[in-house]
Each structure stands twice: as C-alpha cells, then as structure tokens.
C-alpha positions in Angstrom: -42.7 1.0 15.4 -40.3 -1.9 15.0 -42.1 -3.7 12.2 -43.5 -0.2 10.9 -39.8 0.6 9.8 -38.5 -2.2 8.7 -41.3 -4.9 6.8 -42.1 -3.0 3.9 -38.1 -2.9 3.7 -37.8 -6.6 4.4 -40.4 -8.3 2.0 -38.7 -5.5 -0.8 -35.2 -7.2 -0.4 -36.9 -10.8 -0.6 -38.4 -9.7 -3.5 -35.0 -8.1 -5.0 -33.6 -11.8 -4.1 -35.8 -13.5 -6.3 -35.1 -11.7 -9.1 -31.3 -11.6 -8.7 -30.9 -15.4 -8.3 -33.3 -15.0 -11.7 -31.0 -12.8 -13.6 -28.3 -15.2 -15.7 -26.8 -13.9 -18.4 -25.3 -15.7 -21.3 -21.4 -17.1 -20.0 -19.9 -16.8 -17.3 -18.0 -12.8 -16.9 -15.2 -12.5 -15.8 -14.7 -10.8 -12.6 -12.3 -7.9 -11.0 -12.4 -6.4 -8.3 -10.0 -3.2 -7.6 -9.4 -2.0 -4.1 -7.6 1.2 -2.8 -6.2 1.0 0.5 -7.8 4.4 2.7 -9.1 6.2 -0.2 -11.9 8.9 0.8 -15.3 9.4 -1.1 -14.5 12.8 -2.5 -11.1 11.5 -4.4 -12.4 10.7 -7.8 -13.3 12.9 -10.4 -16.2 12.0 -11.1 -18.0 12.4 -7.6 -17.7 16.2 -7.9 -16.3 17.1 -4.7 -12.9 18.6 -5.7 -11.2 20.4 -8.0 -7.4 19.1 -7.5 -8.1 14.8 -7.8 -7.5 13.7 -11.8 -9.0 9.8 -12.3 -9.5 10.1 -15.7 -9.5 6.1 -15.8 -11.5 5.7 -13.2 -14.2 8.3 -14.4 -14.4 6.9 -17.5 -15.2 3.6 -15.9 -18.2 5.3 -14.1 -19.1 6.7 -17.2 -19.2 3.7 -18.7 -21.2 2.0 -15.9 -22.7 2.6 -12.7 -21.4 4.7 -10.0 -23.2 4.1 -6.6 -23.0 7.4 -4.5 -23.8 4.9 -0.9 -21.6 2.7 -1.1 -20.3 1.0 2.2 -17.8 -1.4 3.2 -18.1 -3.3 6.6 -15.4 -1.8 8.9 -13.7 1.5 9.0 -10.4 -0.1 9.2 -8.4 -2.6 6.5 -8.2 -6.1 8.3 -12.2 -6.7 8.9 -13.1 -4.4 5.8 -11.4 -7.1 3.6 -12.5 -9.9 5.3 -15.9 -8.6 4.4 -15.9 -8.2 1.1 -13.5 -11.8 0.4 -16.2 -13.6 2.4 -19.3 -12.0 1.6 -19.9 -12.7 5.1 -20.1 -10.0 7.9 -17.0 -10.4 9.5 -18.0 -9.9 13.0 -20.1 -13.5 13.0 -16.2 -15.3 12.2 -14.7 -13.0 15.6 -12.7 -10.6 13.1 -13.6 -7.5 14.3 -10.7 -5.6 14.3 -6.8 -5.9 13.1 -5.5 -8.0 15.7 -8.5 -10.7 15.3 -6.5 -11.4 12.0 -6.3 -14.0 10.8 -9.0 -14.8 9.0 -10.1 -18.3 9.8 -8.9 -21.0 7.3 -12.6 -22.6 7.0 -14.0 -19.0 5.6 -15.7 -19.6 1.8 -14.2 -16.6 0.1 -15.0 -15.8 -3.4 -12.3 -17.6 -5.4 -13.3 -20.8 -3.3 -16.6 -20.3 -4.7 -15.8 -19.9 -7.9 -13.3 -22.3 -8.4 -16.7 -24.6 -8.1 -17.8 -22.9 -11.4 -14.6 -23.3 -13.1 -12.9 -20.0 -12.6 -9.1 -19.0 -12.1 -8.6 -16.7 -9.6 -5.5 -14.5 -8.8 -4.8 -12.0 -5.7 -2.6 -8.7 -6.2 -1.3 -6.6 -3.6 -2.0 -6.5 0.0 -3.6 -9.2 1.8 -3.5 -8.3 5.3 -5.4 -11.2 6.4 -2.6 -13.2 8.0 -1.4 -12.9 11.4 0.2 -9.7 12.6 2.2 -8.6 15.3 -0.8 -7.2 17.0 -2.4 -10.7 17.1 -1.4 -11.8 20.3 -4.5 -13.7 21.3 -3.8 -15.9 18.0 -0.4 -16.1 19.2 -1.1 -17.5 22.7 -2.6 -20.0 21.3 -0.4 -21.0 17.9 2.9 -19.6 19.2 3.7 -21.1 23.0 5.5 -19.4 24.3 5.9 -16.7 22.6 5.8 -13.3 24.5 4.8 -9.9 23.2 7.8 -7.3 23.0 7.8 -4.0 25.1 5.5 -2.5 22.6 2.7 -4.9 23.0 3.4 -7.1 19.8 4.6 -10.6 18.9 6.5 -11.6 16.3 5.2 -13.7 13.1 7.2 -16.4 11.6 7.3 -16.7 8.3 5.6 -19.5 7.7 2.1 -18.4 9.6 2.3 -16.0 6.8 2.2 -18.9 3.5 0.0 -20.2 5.8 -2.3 -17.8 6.1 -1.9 -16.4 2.8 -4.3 -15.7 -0.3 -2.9 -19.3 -2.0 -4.3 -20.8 1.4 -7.8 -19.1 0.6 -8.6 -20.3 -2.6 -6.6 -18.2 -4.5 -5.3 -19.8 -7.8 -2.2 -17.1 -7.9 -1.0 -14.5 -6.2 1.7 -11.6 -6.5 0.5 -11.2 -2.9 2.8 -7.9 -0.7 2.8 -4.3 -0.2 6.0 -2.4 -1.1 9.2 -4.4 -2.4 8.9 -8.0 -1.0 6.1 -10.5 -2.3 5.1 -13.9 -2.3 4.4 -14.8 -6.1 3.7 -17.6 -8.2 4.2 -15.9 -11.0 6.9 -13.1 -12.4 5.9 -9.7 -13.6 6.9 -11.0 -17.2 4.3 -13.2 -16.9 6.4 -16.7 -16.6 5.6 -19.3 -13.4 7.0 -19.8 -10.5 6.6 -21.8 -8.2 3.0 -22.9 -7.5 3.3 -22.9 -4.0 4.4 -19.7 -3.9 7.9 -18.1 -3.6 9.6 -14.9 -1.8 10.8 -12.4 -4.5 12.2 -8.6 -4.3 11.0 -5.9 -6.8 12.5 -2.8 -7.3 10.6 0.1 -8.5 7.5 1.9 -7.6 5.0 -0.1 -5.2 2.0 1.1 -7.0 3.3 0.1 -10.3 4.6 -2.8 -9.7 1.0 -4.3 -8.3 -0.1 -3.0 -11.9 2.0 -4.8 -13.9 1.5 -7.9 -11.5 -2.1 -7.1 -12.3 -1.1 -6.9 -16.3 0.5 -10.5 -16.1 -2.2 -11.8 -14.6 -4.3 -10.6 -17.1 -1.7 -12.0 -19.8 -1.7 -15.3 -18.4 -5.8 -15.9 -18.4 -7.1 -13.7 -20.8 -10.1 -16.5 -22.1 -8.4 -18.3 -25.2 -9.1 -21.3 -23.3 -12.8 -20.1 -22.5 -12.1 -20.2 -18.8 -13.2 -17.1 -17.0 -11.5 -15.8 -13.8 -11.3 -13.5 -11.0 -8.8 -11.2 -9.7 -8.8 -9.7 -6.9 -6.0 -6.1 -7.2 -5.7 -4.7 -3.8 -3.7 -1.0 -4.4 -1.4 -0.2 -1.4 -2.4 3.2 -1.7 -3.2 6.2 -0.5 -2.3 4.4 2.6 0.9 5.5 4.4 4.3 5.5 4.0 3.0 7.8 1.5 5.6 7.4 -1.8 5.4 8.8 -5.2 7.1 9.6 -8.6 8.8 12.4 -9.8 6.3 11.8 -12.6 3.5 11.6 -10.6 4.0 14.5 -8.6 4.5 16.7 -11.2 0.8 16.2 -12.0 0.2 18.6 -9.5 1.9 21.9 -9.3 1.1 24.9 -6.9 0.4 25.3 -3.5 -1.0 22.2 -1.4 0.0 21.0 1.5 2.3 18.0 0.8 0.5 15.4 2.0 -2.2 16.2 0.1 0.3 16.4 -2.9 1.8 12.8 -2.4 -2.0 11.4 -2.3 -3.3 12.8 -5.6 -0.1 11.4 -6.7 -0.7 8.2 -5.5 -4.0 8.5 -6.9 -3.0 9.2 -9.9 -0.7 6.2 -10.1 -3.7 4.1 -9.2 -5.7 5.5 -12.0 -3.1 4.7 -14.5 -3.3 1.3 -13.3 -7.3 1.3 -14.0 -6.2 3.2 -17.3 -3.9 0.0 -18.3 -6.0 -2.3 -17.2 -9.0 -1.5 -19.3 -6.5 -1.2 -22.1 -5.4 -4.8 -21.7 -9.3 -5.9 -21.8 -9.6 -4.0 -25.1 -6.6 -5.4 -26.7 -7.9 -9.3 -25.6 -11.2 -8.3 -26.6 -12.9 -9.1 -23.4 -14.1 -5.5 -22.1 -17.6 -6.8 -22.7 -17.0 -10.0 -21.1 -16.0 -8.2 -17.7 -17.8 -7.0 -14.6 -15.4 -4.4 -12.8 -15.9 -2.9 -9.7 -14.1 -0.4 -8.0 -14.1 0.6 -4.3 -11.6 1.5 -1.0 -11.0 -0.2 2.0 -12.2 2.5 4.0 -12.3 6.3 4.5 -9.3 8.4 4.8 -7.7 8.7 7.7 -7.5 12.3 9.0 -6.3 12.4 12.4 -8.9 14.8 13.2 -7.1 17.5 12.1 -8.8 20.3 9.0 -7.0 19.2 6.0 -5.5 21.9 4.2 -5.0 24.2 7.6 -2.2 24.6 9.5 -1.6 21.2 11.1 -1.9 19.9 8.2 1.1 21.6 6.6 3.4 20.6 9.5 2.9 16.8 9.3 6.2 15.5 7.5 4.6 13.2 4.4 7.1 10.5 5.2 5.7 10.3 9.1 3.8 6.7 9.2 1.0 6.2 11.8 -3.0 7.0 11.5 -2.2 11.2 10.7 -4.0 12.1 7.1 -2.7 10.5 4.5 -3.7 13.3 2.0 -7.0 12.3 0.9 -10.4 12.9 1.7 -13.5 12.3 2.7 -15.5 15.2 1.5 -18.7 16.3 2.0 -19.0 13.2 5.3 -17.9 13.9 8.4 -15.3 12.0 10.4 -12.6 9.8 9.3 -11.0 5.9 9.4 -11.7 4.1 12.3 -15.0 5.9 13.2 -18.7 4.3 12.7 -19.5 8.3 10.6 -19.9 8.1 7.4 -16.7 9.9 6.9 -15.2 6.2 8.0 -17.1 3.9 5.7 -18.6 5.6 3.3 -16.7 5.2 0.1 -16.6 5.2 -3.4 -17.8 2.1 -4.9 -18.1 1.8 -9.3 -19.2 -1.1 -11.0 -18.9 -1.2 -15.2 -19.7 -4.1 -17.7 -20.1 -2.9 -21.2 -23.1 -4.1 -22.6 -24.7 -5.7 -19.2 -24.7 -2.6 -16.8 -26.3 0.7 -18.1 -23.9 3.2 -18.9 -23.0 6.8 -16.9 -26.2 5.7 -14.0 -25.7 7.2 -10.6 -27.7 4.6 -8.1 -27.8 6.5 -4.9 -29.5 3.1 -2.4 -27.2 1.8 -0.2 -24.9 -1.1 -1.3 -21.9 -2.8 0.3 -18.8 -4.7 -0.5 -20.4 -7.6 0.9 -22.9 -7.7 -2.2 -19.5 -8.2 -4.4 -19.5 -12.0 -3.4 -23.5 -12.4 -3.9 -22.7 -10.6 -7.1 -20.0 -12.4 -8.3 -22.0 -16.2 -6.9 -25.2 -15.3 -9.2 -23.5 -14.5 -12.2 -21.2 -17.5 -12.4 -24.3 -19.7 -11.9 -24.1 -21.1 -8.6 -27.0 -21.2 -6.3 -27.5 -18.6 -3.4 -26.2 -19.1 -0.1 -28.0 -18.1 2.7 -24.8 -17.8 4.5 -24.4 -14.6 2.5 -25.0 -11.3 3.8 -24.7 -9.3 0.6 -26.7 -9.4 -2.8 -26.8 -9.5 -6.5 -26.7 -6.0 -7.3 -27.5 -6.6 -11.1 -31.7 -6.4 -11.1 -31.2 -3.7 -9.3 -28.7 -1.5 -11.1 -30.0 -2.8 -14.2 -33.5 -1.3 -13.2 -35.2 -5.2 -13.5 -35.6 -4.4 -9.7 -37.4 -1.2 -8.2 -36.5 -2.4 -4.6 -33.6 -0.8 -2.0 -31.2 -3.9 -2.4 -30.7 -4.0 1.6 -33.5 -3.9 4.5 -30.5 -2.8 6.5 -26.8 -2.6 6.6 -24.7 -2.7 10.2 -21.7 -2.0 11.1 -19.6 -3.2 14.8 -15.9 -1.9 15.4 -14.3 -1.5 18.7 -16.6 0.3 21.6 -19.2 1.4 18.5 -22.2 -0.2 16.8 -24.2 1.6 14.0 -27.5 0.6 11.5 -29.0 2.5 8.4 -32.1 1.8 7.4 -33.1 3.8 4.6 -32.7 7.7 5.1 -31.7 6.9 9.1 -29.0 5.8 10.7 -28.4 5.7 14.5 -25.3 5.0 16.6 -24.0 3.6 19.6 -20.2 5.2 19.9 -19.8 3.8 23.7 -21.9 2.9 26.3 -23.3 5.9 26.4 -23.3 8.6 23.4 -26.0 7.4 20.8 -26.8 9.9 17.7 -29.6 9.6 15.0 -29.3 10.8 11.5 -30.7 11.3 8.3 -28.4 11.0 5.8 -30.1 12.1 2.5 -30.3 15.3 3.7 -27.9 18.4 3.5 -26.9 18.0 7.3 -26.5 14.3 7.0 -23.8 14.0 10.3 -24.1 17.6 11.3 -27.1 17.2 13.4 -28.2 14.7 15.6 -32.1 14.1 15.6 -32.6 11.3 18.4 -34.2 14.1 20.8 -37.0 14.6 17.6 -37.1 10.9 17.0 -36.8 9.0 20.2 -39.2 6.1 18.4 -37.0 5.9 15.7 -33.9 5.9 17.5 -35.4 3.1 20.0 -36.2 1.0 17.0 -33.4 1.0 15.1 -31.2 0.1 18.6 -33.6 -2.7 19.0 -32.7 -4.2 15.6 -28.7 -3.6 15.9 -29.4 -5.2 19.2 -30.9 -7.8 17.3 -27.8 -8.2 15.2 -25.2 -8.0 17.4 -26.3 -11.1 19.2 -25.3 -13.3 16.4 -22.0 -12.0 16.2 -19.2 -13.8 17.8 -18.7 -12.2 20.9 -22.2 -11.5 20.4 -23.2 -8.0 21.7 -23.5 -4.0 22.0 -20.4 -2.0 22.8 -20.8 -1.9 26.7 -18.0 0.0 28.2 -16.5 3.7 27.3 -15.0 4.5 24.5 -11.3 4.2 24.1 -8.7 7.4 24.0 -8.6 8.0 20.1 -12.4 7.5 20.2 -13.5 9.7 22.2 -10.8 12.4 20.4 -13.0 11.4 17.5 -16.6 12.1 18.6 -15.8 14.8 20.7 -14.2 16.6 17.5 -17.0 15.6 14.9 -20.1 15.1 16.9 -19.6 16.2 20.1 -19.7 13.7 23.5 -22.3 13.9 26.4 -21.8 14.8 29.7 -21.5 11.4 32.0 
C-alpha cells in the first residue's frame, strides 16, 4: 500500500524539480516576503469566508497573482513556524521544535545568507523571535552558568544573547528588528543609517505602523538605481496579542461585535494598509514588475477553544494577554494555534509578480512556507540544495508544471505528529488518539475515517514514522498528551477512551 500511495506522488515532485531549477527568468526579482503574526485563513477578503474582514490591499494582490487556498506553514506556533520558512529547512531536523528550543542555531543557511551569494541586500522588519527567551532554559543551562529559572519557570536573557542572536547575526543586511516600541535598527524610519551593528532605539506611535514605515525606508533605501536586487523580510506583530488599535482603525467597524473581534479586523486593517503602501512604493520606483510578493501568517488564530462570537467570547477583556482568541479566525477548519488541525496551520498564503505569475489564479495543491526559500534560491540563480525541504513554486503556479509540488508535507509539535498526502491526512495527537481525514471534502476535520481506511491510515503512519527519525530528537510523540492538548482534541475531535 506504502509505495501504492506515495510513488506516483514521488517521481511527480522529481519531475516538478526539474523543471523549477529550469525555470530562470531574465534578472534577478526582487523578493518580499510579508508575515502576520496568528492570522486565521478566513481573514482576508478575498477567501470568502466572512463578511466583516476589509483587505482591500491584500485582495488586490491576489487578484493580481496567485492565491493558494492550501497553504501551510511548518508549526502551529511562531518560534519553529519562522524558523521554517527563514531556513527553508524543517525545523525539527536543527532541534527547534517548539518556543523554548529558540534559538535558532547560528550555523542555519537562511535566505538572506543565500542570497547575499547572488548579490542581494536583505533587510528584516518586525518580530524576530528567534533569539533566546525566557522559556529557554535548556539553552540557558548551557550558555548562562548559573543562571537559575525564576518561580515561574523562566530565565532571564541578557541583552547581548539577543544582538547575538539577532536577524544581523543571520545574514540579515538590516534590520528594524522588535515588536511594539523598542527595536534594534540600523537604520531610522526617515531612512538615514545608523549604526551598522545595530543600535537600541524607542518609537512612539502605533506598532503596526511603525513596522510599515520601517518597511517604507527600507524600501527607500534599496529601491534598484544601483541594479542590486534585495530581500526583505516584514514580519507584522499582528493580530497577535496585546491586541492595540487606532481610533482610526476601529472606526472601520461599527455595530455589534464582540471586541475582540473588533480590535483584530482593526489590526487587520492596519496591516492591509501597510500591503496598500507598500505596493504604492513599488509603483512609484517602478519596480512592481520586478517583484515577487508573497504573503502568508505565522500560524492559525488562536481561539482558546472557545465559539467565537458566543458568550465567552464577549467576556474576555481585549487587553487580557495569554493564548485566549485574539479576534480572528480560522473559518471554515477546525481547531486552532498550537494544534496539528488544519485550523492550526492552515493559512493564507498569496504570491503576486506582475507579469511572471498569472493574474487572479486560485491553485488549491498543497504548498508551504518552506517552498519560499527554494523559491526565492531558483530565481536568484543559484543551484538547488538538497538540504532544502521546500520548492520552486513557479512551474507550478505558472502552469509549466502539471505536478502536486509536494509528495508529502509533515508536521511535529509537542506530543503530535501529522502527514498529508494528497486528499489524506492522518494524525498522531499522543500516544494514543490517531484520526484520518480527507480534506478536500466538505467534512474535511469533521469526521474521522481511519475505522474505513485502516490501510491508509497504516501507511501514512509508516511514512511520518519514516520522517520523524531524521529529526533531531528523532521520533513519534510517545507519551500522553499535555493539559491544553488534550482540552483541544477533546473539544474539536473528540479523545478515546484509554
């Protein structure tokens, strides 16, 4: 059954790799990518989900491209999610599973250090989380003799792990690297240098407009009059909590909501004016056409495992912090962040190049963040690396390849382990619950098929099985699931009896 599944799947890929490392258009693009921080699938206009979410912007930009309704990122939570896509790499096989396995090792060949070999600038925007953390105490025990973990189970960072660790020390050209108020910069929001090394500098303002205008003097800086392309990389701190917005941007949307989901579609908003300006800026430099953009979230929205919109909902205070809903949503997948559902890590994902990419195509085959580096590797000329796990999605979008871009895609995060191959996808949430799925169809997450399938199921655990072992630890989740799992599966899928 094994080789039934998967061959015709595995020697279609090979083929679609051919023909990427084929595909090399005239120059060199260049190259942004634009990341929200815990956006859901259904918040964008353009996916048709809901009625109350205006992205203009970012509709236009699907309009103007390709919008792919499977896209994936490697981790239902920020830390290994980013990781992913910056290395192209799964970020299990480097040990950095989860949040506290930050940070990500120093000896990682992220994007900008692979284009730098082609002659690109690259600049970082926004949040890195990448460095260490407080919740890194392994990494501390080793780097930090002797430093102890407080009462609450976390260490604290000095400063200097943080420059150390930071997006200048990854290959990054620039940076205007931080979340809310405080960043580490190397160049002003006027567009003037600072200190190459990076500096410490406090904003005032709006977070989500200030990462804009950091994006905007980037932009002004290495616009192409010296024929040097570049990358940047504009990670949005948002719809992630401390949820903030506007007067302006909350007037956007009158009526009765619950606030939460209020402050988000602000938030939203915000972020589409930044797309808005940004594609503005390409006009007025006359590079649109000389631009790939993509466009994708971290990971689902949290939801707490509450019914958005009900009564629970309406209770939570919008200024509470923690892993409650942050207001948007996932719509139509079931569960939320941190879960191995699609509700988790199934997100929107939009790529547009005038002129290169067709315009207004919906490609509905799986594709992941990790194909953003393979992507990115092709079209600046430089050879493919096996050590990729992604791939060029251009043949493919572009119709020059019939193939599904991936044999597989896999995902590992804390006790659960999950593949899709195709229409099916099976998880291990545990050591014990394991669900099957189709997810083309109607009831994608809503029913679990593995008592129709058990040949399937068996296969596809073989080949995660597979996987797993080259991970570092290498392995299947082997013991229970933890407390806020098990809240999760038991609400969304239901648990079996031990």
């Amino acid at each position: 059954m094994k080789k039934i599944l998967l061959l015709p799947l595995l020697l279609l890929q090979l083929r679609g790799l051919n023909a990427a490392e084929a595909v090399k258009p005239e120059g060199k693009p260049n190259i942004i990518v634009i990341l929200a921080d815990d956006q859901g699938y259904a918040d964008l206009g353009v996916q048709g989900q809901v009625k109350d979410i205006r992205t203009p912007n970012i509709d236009a930009l699907a309009a103007g491209g390709v919008r792919c309704t499977s896209g994936y990122d490697t981790a239902p939570q920020c830390s290994p999610s980013r990781a992913g896509l910056i290395s192209g790499r799964y970020q299990q096989k480097f040990g950095l599973d989860t949040i506290p396995d930050d940070p990500m090792p120093l000896e990682e060949v992220t994007i900008p250090k692979r284009l730098k070999r082609a002659g690109y600038v690259s600049g970082m925007v926004g949040k890195w989380h990448l460095d260490p953390n407080e919740l890194c105490l392994k990494w501390a025990r080793t780097n930090l003799p002797p430093a102890k973990p407080d009462a609450r189970g976390r260490v604290k960072i000095p400063a200097r792990y943080h420059q150390k660790y930071s997006s200048l020390a990854q290959g990054f050209d620039e940076c205007f690297q931080g979340e809310m108020l405080h960043y580490f910069a190397t160049f002003a929001l006027d567009g003037q240098s600072l200190n190459p090394q990076g500096q410490e500098l406090n904003e005032s303002g709006y977070r989500l407009n200030i990462q804009t205008k950091a994006a905007l003097a980037f932009l002004q800086r290495h616009h192409g009059q010296d024929g040097q392309p570049f990358f940047l990389y504009l990670a949005y701190f948002g719809p992630h909590v401390p949820m903030q917005a506007t007067t302006n941007y909350l007037s956007r949307f009158p009526g009765p909501m619950a606030e939460r989901r209020r402050y988000a579609l602000a938030m939203l908003s915000a972020i589409d004016d930044g797309v808005g300006q940004i594609q503005a800026a390409l006009k007025q430099y006359g590079i649109s056409d000389k631009t790939l953009i993509f466009f994708t979230s971290d990971n689902g929205a949290p939801l707490g495992a509450i019914q958005p919109g009900g009564p629970m909902a309406d209770i939570l205070p919008v200024d509470k912090p923690g892993a409650d809903w942050d207001g948007s949503l996932n719509t139509p997948w079931l569960g939320e962040k941190g879960m191995l559902a699609e509700g988790g890590m199934h997100v929107p994902f939009i790529m547009s190049w005038p002129g290169q990419l067709p315009a207004g195509k919906v490609f509905e085959q799986p594709v992941s963040t990790l194909d953003i580096a393979s992507t990115a590797v092709a079209l600046a000329g430089l050879p493919h690396d096996d050590k990729l796990d992604g791939v060029n999605l251009m043949p493919f979008l572009t119709g020059k390849d019939v193939a599904a871009p991936h044999a597989a895609l896999y995902w590992r995060f804390w006790d659960q382990a999950a593949v899709r191959v195709g229409k099916w996808k099976y998880i291990q949430a545990g050591s014990t619950a394991k669900y099957l799925f189709d997810v083309t169809s109607d009831e994608h997450e809503k029913k679990n098929l593995i008592q129709q399938h058990p040949e399937i199921a068996n296969d596809l655990a073989a080949n995660l099985t597979d996987w797993t072992r080259q991970l570092a630890p290498p392995g299947d989740p082997d013991r229970p699931l933890n407390a806020q799992e098990q809240k999760w599966y038991q609400y969304y899928f239901g648990l079996p009896d031990d």
